[in-house]
C-alpha positions as protocol buffer text, in pm:
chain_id: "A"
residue {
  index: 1
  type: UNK
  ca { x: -4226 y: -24 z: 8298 }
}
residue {
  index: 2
  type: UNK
  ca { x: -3831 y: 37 z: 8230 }
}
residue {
  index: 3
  type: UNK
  ca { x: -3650 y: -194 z: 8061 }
}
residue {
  index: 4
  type: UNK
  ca { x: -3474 y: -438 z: 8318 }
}
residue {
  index: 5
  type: UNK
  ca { x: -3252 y: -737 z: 8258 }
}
residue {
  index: 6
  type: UNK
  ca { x: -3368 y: -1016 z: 8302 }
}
residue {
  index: 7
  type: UNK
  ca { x: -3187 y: -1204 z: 8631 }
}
residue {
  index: 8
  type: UNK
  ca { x: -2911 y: -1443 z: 8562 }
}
residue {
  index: 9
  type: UNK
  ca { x: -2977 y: -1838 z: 8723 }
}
residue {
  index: 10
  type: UNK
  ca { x: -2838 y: -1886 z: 9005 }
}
residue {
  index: 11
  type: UNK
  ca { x: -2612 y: -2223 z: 9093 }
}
residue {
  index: 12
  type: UNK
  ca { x: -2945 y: -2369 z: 9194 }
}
residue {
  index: 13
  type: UNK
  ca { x: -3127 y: -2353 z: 8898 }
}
residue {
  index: 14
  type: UNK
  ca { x: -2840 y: -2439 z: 8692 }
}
residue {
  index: 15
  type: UNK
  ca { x: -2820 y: -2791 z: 8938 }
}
residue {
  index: 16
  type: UNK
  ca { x: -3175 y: -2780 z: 8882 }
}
residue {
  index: 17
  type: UNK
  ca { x: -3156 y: -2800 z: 8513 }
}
residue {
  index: 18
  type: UNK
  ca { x: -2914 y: -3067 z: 8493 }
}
residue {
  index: 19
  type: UNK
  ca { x: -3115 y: -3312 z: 8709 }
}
residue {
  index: 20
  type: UNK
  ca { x: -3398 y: -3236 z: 8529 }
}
residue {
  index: 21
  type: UNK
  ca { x: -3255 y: -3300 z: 8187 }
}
residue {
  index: 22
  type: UNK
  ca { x: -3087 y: -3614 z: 8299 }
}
residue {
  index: 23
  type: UNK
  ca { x: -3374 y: -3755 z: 8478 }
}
residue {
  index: 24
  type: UNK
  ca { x: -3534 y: -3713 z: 8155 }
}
residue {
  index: 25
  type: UNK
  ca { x: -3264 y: -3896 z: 7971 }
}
residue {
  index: 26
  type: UNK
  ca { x: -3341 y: -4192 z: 8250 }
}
residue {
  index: 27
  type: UNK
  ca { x: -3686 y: -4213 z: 8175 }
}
residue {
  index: 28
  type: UNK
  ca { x: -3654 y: -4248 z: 7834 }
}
residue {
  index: 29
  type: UNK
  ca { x: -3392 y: -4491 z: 7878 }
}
residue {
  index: 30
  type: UNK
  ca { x: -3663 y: -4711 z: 8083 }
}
residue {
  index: 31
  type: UNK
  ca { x: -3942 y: -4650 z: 7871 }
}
residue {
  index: 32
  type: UNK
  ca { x: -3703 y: -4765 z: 7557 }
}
residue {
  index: 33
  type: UNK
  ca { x: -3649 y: -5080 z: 7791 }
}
residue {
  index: 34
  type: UNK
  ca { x: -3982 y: -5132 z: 7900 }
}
residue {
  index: 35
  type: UNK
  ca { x: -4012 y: -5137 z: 7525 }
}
residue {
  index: 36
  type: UNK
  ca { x: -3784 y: -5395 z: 7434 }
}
residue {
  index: 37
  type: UNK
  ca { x: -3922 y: -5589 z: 7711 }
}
residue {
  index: 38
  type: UNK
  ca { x: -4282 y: -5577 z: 7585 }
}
residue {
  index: 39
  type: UNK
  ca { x: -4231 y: -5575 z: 7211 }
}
residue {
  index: 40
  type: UNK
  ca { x: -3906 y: -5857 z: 7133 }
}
residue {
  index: 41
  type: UNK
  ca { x: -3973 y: -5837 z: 6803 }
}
residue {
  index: 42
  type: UNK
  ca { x: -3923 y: -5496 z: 6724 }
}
residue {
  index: 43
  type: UNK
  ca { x: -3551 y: -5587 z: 6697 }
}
residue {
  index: 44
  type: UNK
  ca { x: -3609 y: -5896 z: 6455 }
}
residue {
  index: 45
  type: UNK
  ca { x: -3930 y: -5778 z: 6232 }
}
residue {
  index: 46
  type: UNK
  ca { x: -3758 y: -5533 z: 6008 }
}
residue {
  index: 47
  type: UNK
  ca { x: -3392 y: -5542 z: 5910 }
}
residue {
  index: 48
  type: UNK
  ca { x: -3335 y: -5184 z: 6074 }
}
residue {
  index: 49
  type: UNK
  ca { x: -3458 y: -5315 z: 6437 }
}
residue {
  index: 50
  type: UNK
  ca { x: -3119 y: -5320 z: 6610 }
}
residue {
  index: 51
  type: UNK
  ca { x: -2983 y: -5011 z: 6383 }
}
residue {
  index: 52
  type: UNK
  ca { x: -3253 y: -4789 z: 6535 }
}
residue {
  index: 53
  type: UNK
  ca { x: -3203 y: -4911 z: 6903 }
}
residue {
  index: 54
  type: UNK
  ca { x: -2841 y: -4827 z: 6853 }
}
residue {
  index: 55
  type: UNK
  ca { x: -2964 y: -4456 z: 6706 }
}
residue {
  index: 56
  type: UNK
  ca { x: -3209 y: -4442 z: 6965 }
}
residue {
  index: 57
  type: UNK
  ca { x: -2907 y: -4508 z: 7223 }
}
residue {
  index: 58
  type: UNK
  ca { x: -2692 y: -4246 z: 7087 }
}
residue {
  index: 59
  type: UNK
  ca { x: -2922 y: -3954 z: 7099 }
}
residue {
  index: 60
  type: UNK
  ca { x: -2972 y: -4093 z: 7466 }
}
residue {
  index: 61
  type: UNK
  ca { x: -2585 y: -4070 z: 7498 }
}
residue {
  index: 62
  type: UNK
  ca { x: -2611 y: -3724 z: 7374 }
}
residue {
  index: 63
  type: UNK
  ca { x: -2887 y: -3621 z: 7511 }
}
residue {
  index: 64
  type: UNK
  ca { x: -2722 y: -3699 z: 7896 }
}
residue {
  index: 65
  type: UNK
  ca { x: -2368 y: -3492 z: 7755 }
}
residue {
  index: 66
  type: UNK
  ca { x: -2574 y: -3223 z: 7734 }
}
residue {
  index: 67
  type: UNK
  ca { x: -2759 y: -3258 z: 8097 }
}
residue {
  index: 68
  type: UNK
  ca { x: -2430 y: -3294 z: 8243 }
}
residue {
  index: 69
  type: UNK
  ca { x: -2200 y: -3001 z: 8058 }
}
residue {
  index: 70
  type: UNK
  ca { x: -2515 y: -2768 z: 7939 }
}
residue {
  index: 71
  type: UNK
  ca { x: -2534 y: -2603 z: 8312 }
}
residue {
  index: 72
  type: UNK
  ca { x: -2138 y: -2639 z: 8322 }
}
residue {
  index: 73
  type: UNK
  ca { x: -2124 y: -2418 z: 7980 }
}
residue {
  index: 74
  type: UNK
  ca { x: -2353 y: -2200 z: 8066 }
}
residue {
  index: 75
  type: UNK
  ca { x: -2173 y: -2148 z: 8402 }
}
residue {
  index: 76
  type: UNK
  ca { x: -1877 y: -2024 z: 8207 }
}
residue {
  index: 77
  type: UNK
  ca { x: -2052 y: -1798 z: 7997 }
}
residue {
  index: 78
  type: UNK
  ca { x: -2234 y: -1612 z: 8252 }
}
residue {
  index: 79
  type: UNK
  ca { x: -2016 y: -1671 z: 8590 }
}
residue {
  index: 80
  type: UNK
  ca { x: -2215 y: -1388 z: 8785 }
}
residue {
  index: 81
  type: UNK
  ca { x: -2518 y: -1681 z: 8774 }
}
residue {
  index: 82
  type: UNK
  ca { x: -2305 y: -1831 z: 9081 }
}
residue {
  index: 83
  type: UNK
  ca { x: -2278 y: -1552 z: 9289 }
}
């Protein structure tokens, strides 16, 4: 077998990729709710309750930056993927 390139993404899968990542980002978000909701006293048991909800919150954060500019980047850096 020669050795081929593999194909670029197209615009599709790069779409693709950022609605998957940021429907992940929303599930987690619910199941960190659904949490809260079911366990209260995670936030008030140990002194670092509400610190880790807030860390918890900003890898969320970034997490969804990098849904929504990842394909964008990577759009830039290969821009044959949209032809």
């Amino acid at each position: 077998m020669p050795n081929q390139p593999l194909p670029l993404p197209t615009k599709k899968h790069l779409v693709a990729t950022r609605r998957a990542i940021l429907l992940g980002v929303f599930a987690i978000a619910l199941l960190l709710a659904y949490g809260l909701l079911r366990f209260p006293s995670v936030l008030t048991a140990s002194p670092t309750g509400v610190r880790s909800l807030i860390g918890d919150c900003i890898i969320l954060v970034i997490y969804a930056l990098v849904g929504w500019s990842g394909p964008l980047i990577a759009n830039r850096i290969h821009p044959r993927s949209c032809a």
